[in-house]
Every structure is written in C-alpha cells, then in structure tokens.
VOFIVEX-175592 format. One record per residue (C-alpha): x, y, z; residue number from 1; residue in three letters. Coordinates in steps of 0.1 Angstrom, whole numbers, plus 2048, in hexadecimal, padded with zeros to 3 digits. Layout:
N
   u   v   w   i  aa
   X   Y   Z NUM Ala
...
END
This chain:
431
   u   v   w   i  aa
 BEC 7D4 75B   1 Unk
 BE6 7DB 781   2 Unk
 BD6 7FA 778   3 Unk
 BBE 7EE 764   4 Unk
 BB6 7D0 77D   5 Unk
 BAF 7EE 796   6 Unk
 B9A 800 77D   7 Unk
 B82 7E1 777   8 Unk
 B7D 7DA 79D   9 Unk
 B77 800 7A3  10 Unk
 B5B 7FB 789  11 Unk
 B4E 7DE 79A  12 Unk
 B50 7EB 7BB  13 Unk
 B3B 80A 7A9  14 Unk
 B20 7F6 798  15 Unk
 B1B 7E2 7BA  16 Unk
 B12 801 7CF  17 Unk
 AFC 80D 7B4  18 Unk
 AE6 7F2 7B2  19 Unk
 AE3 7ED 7D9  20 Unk
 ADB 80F 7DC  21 Unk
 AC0 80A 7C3  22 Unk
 ABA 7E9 7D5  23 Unk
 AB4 800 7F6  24 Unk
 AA0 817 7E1  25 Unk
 A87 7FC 7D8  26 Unk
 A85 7F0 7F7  27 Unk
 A7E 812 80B  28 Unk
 A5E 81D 7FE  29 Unk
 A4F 7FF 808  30 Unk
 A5D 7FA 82A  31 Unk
 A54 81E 82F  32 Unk
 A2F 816 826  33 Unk
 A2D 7F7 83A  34 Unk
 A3C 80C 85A  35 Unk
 A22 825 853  36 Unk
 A04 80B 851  37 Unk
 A12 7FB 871  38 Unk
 A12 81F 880  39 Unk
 9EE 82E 873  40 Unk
 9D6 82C 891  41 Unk
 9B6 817 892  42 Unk
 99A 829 881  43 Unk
 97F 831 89A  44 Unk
 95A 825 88B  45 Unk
 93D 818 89A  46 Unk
 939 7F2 89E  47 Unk
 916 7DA 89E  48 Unk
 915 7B6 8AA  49 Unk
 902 7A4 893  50 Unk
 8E6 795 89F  51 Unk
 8C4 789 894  52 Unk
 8A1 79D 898  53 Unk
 882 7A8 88C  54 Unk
 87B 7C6 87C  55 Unk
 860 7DA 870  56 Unk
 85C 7E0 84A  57 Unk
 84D 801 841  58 Unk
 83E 7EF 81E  59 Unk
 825 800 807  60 Unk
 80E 7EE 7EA  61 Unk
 7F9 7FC 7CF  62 Unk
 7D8 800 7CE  63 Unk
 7B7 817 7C4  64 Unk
 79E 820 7DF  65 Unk
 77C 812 7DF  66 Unk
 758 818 7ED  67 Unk
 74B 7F5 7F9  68 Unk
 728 803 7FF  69 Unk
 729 815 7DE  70 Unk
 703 80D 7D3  71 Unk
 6F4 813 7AD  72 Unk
 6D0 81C 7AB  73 Unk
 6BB 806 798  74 Unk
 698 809 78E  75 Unk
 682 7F1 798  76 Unk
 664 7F8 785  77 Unk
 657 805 764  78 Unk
 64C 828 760  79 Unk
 64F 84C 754  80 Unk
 66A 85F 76C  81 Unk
 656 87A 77C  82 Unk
 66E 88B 794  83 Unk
 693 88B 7A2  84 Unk
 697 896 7C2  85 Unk
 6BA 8A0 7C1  86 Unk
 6D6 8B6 7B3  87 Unk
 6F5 8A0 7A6  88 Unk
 713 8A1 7BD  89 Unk
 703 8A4 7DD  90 Unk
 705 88C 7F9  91 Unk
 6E4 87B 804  92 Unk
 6D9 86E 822  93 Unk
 6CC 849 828  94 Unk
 6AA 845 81E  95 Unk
 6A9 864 80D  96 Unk
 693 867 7EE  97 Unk
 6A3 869 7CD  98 Unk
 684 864 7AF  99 Unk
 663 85E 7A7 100 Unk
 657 846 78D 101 Unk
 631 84B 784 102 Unk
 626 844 7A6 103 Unk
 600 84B 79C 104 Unk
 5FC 82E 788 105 Unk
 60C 815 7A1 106 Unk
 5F2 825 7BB 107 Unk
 5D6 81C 7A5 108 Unk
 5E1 7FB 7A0 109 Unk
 5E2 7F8 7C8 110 Unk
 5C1 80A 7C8 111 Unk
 5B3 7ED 7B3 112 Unk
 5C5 7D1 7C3 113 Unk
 5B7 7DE 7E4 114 Unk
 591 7D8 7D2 115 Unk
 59A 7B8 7CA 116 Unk
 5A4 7AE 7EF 117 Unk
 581 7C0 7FF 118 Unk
 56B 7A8 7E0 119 Unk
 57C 786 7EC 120 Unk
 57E 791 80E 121 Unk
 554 793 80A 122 Unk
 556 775 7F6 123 Unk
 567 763 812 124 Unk
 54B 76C 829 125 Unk
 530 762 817 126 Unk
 544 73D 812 127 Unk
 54B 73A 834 128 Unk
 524 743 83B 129 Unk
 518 724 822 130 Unk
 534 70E 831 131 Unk
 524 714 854 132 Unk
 500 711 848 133 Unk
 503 6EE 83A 134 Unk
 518 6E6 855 135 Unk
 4FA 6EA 86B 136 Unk
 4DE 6DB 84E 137 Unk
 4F6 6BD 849 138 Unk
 4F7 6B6 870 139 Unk
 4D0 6B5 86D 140 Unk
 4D0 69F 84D 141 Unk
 4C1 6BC 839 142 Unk
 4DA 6BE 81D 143 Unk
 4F2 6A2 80C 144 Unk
 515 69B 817 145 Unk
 51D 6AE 7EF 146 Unk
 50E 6CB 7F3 147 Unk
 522 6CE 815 148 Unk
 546 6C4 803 149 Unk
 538 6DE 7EA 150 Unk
 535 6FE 801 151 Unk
 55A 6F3 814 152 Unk
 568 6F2 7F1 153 Unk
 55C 716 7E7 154 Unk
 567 721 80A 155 Unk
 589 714 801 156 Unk
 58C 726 7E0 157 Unk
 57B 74C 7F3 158 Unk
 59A 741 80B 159 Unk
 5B3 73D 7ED 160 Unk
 5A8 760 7DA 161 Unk
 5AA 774 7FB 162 Unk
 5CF 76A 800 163 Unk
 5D4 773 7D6 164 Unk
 5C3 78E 7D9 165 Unk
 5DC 796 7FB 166 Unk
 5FA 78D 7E5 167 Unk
 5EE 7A6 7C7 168 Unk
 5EC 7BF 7E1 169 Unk
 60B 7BA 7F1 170 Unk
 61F 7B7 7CD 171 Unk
 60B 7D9 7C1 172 Unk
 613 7E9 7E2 173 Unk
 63B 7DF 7DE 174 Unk
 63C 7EC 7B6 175 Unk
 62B 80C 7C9 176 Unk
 644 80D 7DE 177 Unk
 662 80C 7C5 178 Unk
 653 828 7AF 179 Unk
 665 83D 7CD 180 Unk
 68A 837 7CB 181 Unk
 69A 842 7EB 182 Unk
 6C0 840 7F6 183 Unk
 6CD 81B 806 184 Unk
 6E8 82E 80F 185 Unk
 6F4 84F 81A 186 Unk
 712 85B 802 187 Unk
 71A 871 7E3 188 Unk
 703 86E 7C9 189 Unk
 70C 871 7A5 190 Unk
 700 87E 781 191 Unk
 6DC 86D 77B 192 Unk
 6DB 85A 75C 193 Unk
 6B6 859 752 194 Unk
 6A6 883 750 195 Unk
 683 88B 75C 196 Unk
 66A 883 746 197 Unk
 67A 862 733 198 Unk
 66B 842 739 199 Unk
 67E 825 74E 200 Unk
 67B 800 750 201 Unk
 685 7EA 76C 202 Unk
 6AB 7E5 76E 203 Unk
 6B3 808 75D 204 Unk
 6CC 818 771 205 Unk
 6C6 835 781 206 Unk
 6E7 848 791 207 Unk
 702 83F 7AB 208 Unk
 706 842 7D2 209 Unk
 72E 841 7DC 210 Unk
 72E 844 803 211 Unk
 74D 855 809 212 Unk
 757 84A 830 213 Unk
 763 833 834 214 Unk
 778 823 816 215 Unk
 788 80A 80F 216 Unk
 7AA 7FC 7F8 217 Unk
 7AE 7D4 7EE 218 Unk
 7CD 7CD 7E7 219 Unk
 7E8 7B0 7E4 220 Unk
 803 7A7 7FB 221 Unk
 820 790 7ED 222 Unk
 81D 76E 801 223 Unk
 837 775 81A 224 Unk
 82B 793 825 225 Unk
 809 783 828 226 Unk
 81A 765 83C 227 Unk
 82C 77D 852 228 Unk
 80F 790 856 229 Unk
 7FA 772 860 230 Unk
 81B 765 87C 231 Unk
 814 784 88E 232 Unk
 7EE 77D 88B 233 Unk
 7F2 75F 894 234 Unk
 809 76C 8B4 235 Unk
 7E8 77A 8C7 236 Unk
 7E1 79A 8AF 237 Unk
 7C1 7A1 89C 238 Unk
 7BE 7B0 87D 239 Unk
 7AD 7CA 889 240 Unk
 7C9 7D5 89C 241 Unk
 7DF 7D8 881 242 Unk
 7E3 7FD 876 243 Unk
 7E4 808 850 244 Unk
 7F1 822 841 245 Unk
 7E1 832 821 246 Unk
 7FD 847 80C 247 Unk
 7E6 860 7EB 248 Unk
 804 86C 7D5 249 Unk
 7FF 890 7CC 250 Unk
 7E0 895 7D9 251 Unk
 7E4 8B7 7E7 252 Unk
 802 8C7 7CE 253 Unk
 823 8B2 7D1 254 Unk
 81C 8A4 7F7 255 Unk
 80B 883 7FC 256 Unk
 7EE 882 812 257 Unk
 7E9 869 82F 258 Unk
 7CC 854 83B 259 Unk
 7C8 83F 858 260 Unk
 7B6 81C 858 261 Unk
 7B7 7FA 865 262 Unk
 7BA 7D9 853 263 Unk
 799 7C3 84F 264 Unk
 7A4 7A7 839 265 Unk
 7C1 791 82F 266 Unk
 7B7 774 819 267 Unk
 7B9 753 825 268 Unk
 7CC 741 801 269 Unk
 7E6 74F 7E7 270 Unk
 7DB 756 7C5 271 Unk
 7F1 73D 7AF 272 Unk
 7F5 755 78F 273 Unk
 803 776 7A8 274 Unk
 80F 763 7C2 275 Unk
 7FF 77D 7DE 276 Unk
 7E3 783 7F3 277 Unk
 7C8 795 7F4 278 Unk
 7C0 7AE 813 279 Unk
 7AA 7CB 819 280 Unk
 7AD 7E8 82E 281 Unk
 794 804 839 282 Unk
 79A 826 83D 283 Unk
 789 844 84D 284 Unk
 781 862 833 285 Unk
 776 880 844 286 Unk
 76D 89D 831 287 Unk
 76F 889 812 288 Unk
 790 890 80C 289 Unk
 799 872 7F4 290 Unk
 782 861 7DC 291 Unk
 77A 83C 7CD 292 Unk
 790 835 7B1 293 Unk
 7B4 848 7BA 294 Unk
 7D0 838 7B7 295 Unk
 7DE 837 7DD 296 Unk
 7FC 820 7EC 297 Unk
 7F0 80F 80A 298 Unk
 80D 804 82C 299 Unk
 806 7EA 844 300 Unk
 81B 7F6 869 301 Unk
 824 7DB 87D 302 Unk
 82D 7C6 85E 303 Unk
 84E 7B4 867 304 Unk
 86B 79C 860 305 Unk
 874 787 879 306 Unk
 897 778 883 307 Unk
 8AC 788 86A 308 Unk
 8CE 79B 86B 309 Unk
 8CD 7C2 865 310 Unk
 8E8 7DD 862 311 Unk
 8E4 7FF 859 312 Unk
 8DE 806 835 313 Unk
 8FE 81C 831 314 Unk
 915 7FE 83F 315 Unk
 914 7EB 81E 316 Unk
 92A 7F0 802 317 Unk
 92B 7E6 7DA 318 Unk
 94D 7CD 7D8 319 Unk
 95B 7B8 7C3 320 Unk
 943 797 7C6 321 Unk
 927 7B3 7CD 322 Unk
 916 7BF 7EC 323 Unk
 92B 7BE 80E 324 Unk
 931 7CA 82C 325 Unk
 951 7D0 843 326 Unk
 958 7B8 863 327 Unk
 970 7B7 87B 328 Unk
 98B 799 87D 329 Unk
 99B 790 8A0 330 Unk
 9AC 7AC 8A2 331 Unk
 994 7C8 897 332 Unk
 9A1 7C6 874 333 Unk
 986 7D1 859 334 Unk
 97D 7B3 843 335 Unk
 966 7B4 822 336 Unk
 94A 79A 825 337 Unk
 932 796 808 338 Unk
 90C 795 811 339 Unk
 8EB 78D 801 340 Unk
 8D4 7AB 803 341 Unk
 8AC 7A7 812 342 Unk
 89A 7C0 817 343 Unk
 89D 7E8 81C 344 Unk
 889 7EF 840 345 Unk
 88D 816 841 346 Unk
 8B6 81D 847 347 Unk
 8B7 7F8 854 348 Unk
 8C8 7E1 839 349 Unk
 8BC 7B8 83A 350 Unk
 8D7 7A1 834 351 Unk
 8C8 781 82A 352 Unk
 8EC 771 828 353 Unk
 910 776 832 354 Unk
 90F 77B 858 355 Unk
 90F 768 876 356 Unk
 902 76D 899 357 Unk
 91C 780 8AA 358 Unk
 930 78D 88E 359 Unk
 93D 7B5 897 360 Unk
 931 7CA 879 361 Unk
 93D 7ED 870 362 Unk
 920 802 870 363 Unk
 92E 825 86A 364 Unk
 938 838 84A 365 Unk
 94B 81D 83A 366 Unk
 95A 837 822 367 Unk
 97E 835 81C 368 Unk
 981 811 832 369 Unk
 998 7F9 822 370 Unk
 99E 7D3 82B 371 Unk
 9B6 7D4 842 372 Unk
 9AF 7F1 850 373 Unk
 9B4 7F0 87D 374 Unk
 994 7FC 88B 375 Unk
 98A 806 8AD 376 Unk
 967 7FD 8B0 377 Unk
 950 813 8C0 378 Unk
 932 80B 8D1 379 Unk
 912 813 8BA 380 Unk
 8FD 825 8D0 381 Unk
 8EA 83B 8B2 382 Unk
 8D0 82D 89D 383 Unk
 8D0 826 877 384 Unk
 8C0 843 872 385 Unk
 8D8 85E 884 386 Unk
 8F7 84A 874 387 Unk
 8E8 850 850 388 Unk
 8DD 877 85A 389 Unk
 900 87A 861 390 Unk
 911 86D 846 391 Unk
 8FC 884 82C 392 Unk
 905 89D 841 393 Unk
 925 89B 83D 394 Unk
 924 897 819 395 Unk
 90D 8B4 817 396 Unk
 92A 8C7 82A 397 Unk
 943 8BA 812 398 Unk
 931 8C4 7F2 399 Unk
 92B 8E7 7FC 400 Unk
 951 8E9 807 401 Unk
 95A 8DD 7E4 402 Unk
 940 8F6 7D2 403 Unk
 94D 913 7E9 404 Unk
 970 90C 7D8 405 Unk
 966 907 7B6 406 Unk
 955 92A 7BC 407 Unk
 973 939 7C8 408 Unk
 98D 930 7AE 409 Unk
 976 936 792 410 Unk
 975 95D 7A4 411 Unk
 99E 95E 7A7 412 Unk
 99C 955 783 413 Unk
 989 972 779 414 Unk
 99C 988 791 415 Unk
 9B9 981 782 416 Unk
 9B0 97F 75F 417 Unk
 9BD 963 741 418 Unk
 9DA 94C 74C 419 Unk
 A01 954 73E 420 Unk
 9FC 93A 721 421 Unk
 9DA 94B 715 422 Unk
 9EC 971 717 423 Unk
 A07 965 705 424 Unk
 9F5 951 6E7 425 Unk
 9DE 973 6EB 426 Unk
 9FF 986 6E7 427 Unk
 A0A 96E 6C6 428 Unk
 9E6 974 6B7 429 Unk
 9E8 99B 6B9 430 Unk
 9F8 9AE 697 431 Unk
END
C-alpha cells in the first residue's frame, strides 16, 4: 500500500514539473522579445516641426494657343479679281498689297464723280453772282423783295449739290480705294479662297492673316486659384509681373517645348456652370516656333497657398483609416496620425488636416517604421527634394542588388546542371 502511495505522488511530483517547465517555456519567448525591444536602439531619421507656410504650386491648365490679331480679309466691293499679289504661306508686311478688284471701273466712276463736283462747283458761282447782283438792284429798289428770296434760294440749292457732289466723290474715291486690298497687319498669310479671274461681291472672303508673335492662350483657373491669385494681386503685385509658363507636348519628338510669357488677364467673376475663371496670357514666339490652334498646357509661377502645413511627399504613408504620417510622442516614440491630403506642390505634400503647429514629424524614409518604434530625431537640414533623390536611390541600389542575385543563381544552376530530384525521376524515366 505504501508503495503505491509513493508511486502516485512521484507521478504528481512528475506532471507538476512538466507543466511549469512548459509554463517557463511560454513565458520565455516573450520576455525574451520584450528585453530585446527594450534593448534595440532608437532609430536615427530626420525630424520636421510642423508648422504653417506658404508654398508655391507649380500648377498647369489646358489650353490651345491663339492669335488675337488674327485678321480675315474681306472684300469690300464688287468686282472681277484682277491680280493677287502674293504666294500662299508667306508672311506679309503691314500695309502690304494683297489683290486687285477691277480698279479701272472704280477710277471711272471717280473720274465722273469728279465732273460732277467741277459742274456744281460753276453752278455755285454763277448763284452766288445773281445772289450778289440783286443784292445790290434790291438796295436801289430795282427788283422785288421775290425775285431777291428767289436768287438766295438757288444759291442755297448750288450750295447743297456742291457738297453732294463732294460726298459722291469722296464715297467713289473710298470704293476706289478698297478695289486694292492691302495687309492690316503683318503676319502669315494663308491659301486665298477666290482665284484670279472670278468675280467677288462685298463681304466674300478673301484669305487669312495669323500674326505669329506674339500669342496668346485663354484659359480657366478653378476659383481658388483665381482667389489666391488675386490675394497676391491684391498684396502690391501686378499682373504683369506674374510670370507664365507655356508647356507644347511633343512638339519636337518626345520633349516638350517651353515658352515664356506674362499674364494679362484674370477675370473679374466666376462662371456659375465651371465654377472657374477666365485668364489670358501672352507669349513671345520667335521664329515661329509654335502655331495658333496647338494644344499647349499653360503654368502660372508664383501661384501659391498660403498658411498651410507641408511635409515631404515621401513622409506619408497608406494605414488603416487611410493616409498618415508618423509623429513623435513625449518620448520620441513613433506615433501613426491620420491626415487629410491637399495638394501635391512638387516633393512637398499639403496636409489640409491632422496636424498642429508644433507637432515633430518624421520626414525621412519611413520604410520599415512601426508604432512604437524609439526614434532619435535628427535635425532636417536637406530639402524635400534631396530626401526623395535619396530614397530612390536607395531603392534603385536595392533592385539592382536583387537582379544581380537572381542572375547569379540562375548561372550556378546551369553550372551545375538539373537538381537530385529531376536526375533521379530522369533516371526512373530511362529503359
């Protein structure tokens, strides 16, 4: 009986030690991990305070390029077109002449208008002679008061058809006059629409001048760039000072050429269906290198945002509850903090909400940062830019190593031909 009471407690005794030791098992792992957390040492990264500025926005809008002096030739007369005085596609000069509409018969009709001034400028005369003669008689009592009021009325009416006769001339002269149709202004000229020899009537349309420097883009900028636009107007600048940038996509192969102009115009109310409003800028063209109609993207510099919080565009992170960023607790612990996103300022990131004057925000490569994580915060002394160059960089550096490896054990495996498994079932497969 006693040996059996001994038996039973040794079996206790045995079942006891084995589950605290699995007890101490359980319990190892994870006082090993914590010990290691405690030990790891604060990740160096750089560190921002947050606070609020204004930044430029490098912001482009669509548009198509324009010629505001572009002028279509109209005639003004009627008449059979004699001549054309230039080759299609060439530029003209101001004032240059372009065709000639049956001139002769507009000079004849000046010729005779002419005839008709000389007879009532005669017939004037001789009025004003009568007028003057019974002037005299009727001072003397030698004619009647009527015949008098007779000879001032015809010298009224020789008075009257010299000044239509003036007015003939002067409308015959002007029709003379259009049968020339020179250049209003100096530009490319384009295909004429009406050949030698046809006959044209006033209004018929003639060709096309499209001056070619400078031109111009009208485009629309969403209200609150217009009404940021207008602060910094309204802050002591002029529009003329504001420099624009004008962006043709694939104008010369795959590169983007670049014109530089100045902003005229910004529009004084918003258009209720888009919401924007309308601006114009002007642009040098020398050598003609663009032309009215291409599509082109036009940037206003100097365009800002004022008073709002930044941080480098690499800083914020996809979460849980969406975009965030890391911040630093009281003791330089990394701490996740959701943000609403603004806008994208070159590598500078708006954060429209989320942070607070003062907050420390971790700026560097966030990759691999955990909550939790102890940081030593270093001072950010590089610019967005530099931090972004770096970090592709690095990942640059990081593919290649990766590709360099791939390259390498794909050439040990043709070194040293099929694996064990594939001999073997090569082996099985032979007869």
């Amino acid at each position: 009986m006693r040996t059996m009471v001994n038996g039973v407690r040794l079996a206790l005794l045995a079942v006891g030690m084995g589950m605290l030791l699995a007890a101490c098992g359980q319990e190892a792992p994870e006082q090993q991990a914590s010990a290691e957390q405690q030990e790891a040492p604060p990740r160096p990264i750089a560190v921002m305070e947050a606070a609020r500025q204004d930044l430029p926005l490098d912001k482009s809008y669509p548009s198509l390029l324009r010629s505001d002096d572009e002028v279509t030739l109209v005639a003004r007369v009627t008449g059979f077109l004699e001549q054309r005085h230039f080759e299609p596609g060439q530029l003209v000069e101001k004032g240059q002449q372009l065709y000639s509409i049956e001139p002769d018969l507009y000079q004849a009709t000046v010729n005779q208008r002419e005839a008709d001034l000389q007879s009532a400028r005669a017939e004037l005369a001789r009025a004003q002679r009568d007028a003057e003669r019974f002037e005299r008689l009727l001072s003397q009592n030698s004619v009647s008061r009527q015949e008098y009021d007779q000879a001032r009325a015809e010298l009224a009416v020789a008075q009257a058809r010299v000044a239509q006769a003036q007015a003939a001339l002067q409308s015959a002269e002007i029709d003379l006059g259009y049968t020339e149709v020179s250049a209003p202004v100096a530009g490319m000229i384009g295909l004429s629409r009406i050949n030698v020899g046809n006959l044209v009537n006033a209004g018929t349309e003639l060709a096309t001048i499209t001056p070619l420097e400078p031109l111009e883009v009208r485009f629309q900028l969403p209200q609150r760039d217009a009404f940021e636009l207008r602060r910094q107007i309204n802050d002591g600048l002029t529009i003329s000072d504001i420099p624009a940038r004008l962006t043709v996509p694939g104008l010369y192969g795959n590169d983007d050429s670049q014109l530089e102009g100045r902003l005229d115009f910004l529009g004084s109310r918003v258009d209720e269906s888009t919401s924007t409003v309308q601006a114009n800028a002007t642009f040098a063209n020398p050598g003609a290198t663009v032309l009215p109609g291409q599509f082109v993207r036009v940037s206003i510099e100097g365009l800002k945002r004022f008073d709002v919080f930044t941080v480098p565009e690499i800083a914020v992170t996809q979460g849980l509850m969406g975009p965030q960023v890391f911040v630093l607790d009281e003791e330089s612990k990394a701490r996740a903090r959701s943000v609403t996103l603004g806008e994208i300022a070159g590598p500078w990131q708006i954060i429209r909400e989320g942070l607070e004057s003062g907050d420390r925000v971790v700026v560097g490569d966030p990759a691999g940062l955990q909550p939790g994580t102890s940081i030593d915060p270093q001072p950010f002394e590089e610019g967005a830019e530099e931090i972004v160059e770096e970090v592709e960089q690095e990942q640059a550096q990081e593919q290649t190593e990766e590709q360099v490896q791939i390259r390498e054990a794909m050439q040990e495996q043709a070194v040293d031909g099929p694996s064990a498994p594939a001999a073997e079932e090569e082996g099985e497969n032979t007869p």
